[in-house]
C-alpha positions as CSV (number, residue, x, y, z in Angstrom):
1,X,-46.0,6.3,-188.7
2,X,-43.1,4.8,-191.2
3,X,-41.6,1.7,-190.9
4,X,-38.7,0.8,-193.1
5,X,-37.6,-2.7,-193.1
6,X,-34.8,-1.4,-194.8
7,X,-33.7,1.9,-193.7
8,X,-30.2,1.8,-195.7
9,X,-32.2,0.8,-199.1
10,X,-32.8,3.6,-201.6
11,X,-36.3,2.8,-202.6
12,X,-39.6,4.1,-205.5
13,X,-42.2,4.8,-203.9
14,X,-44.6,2.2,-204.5
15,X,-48.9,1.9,-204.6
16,X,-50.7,2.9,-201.6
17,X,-54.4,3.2,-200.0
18,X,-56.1,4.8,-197.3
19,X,-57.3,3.0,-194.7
20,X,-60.5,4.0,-192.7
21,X,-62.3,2.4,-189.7
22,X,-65.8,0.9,-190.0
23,X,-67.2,4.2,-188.8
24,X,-65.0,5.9,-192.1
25,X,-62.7,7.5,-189.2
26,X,-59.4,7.9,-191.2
27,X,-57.0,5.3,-189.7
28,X,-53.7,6.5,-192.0
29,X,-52.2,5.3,-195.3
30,X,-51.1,2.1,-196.0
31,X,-48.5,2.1,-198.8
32,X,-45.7,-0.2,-200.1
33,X,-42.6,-0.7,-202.6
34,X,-41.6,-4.4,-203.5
35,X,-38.4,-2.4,-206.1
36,X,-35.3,-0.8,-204.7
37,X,-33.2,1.6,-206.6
38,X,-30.8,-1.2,-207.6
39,X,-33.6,-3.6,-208.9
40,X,-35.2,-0.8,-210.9
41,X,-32.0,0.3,-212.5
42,X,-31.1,-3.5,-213.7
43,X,-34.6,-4.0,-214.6
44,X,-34.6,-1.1,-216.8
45,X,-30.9,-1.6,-218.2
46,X,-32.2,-5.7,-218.9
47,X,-35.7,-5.0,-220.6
48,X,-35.3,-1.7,-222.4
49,X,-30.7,-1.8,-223.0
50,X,-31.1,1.7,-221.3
51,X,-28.9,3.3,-218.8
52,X,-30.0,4.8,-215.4
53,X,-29.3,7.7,-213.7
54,X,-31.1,8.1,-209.4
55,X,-30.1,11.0,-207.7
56,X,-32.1,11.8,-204.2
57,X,-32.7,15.5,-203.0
58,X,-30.9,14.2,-200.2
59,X,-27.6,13.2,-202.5
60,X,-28.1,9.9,-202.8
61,X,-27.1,8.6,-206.2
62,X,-26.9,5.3,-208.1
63,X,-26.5,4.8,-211.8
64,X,-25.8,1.5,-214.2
65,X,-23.5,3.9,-216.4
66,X,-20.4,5.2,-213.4
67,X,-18.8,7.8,-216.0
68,X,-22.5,10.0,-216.1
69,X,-22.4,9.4,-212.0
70,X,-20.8,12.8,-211.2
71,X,-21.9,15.0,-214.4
72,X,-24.9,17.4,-214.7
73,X,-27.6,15.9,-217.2
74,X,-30.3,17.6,-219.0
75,X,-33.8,16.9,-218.2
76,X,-33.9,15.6,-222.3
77,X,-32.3,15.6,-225.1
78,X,-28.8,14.2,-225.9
79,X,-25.8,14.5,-223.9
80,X,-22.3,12.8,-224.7
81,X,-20.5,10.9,-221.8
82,X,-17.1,9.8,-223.0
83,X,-17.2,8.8,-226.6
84,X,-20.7,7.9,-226.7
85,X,-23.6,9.8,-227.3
86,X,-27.2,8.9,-225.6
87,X,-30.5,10.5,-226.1
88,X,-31.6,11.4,-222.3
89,X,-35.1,11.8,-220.8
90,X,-35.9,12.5,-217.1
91,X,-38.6,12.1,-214.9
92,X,-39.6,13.0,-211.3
93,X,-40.5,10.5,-208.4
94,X,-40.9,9.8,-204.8
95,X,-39.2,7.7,-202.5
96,X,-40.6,5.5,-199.9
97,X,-40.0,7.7,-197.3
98,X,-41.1,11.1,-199.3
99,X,-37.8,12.2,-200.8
100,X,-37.8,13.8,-204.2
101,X,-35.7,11.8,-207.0
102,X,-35.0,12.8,-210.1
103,X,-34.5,9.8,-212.8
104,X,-32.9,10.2,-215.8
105,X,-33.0,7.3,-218.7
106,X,-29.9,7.2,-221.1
107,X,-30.1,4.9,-224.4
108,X,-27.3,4.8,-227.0
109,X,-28.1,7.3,-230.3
């Protein structure tokens, strides 16, 4: 069973743990996420001056840079939004509720 406090929140996945009976009967998984997408993204732009780029398999999208919001980014390398150039690198995760998101980092060359 899922339960989503927050079923409007775009979440990361988050640590987990089986959880068995005393007899070792497997009662489920127990697993949790204390970041949203939001959090993570100004976490990331704060500590390391990068950019962030969420996109859901289900079209969900958030970003801390609005002009790379609608264009296609490599998985790495550099890419140039506007007049800038930024040296990209991507990464797979999960969401909460099992949906695949693709996260791409963006820092100023």
């Amino acid at each position: 069973m899922l339960v989503d406090a927050n079923p409007t929140s775009f979440d990361v996945g988050g640590s987990g743990v089986e959880l068995h009976a005393r007899n070792g009967r497997n009662l489920g998984r127990l697993q949790i996420t204390v970041q949203d997408i939001i959090g993570f993204i100004k976490l990331m732009h704060k500590l390391n001056a990068a950019d962030v780029v969420v996109r859901s398999a289900a079209g969900h999208m958030r970003t801390s840079l609005p002009a790379a919001a609608k264009l296609s980014l490599p998985s790495s390398g550099c890419t140039h939004i506007g007049s800038h150039t930024y040296v990209v690198r991507s990464f797979n995760e999960t969401s909460f509720t099992g949906e695949p998101l693709t996260i791409w980092l963006l820092t100023a060359a």
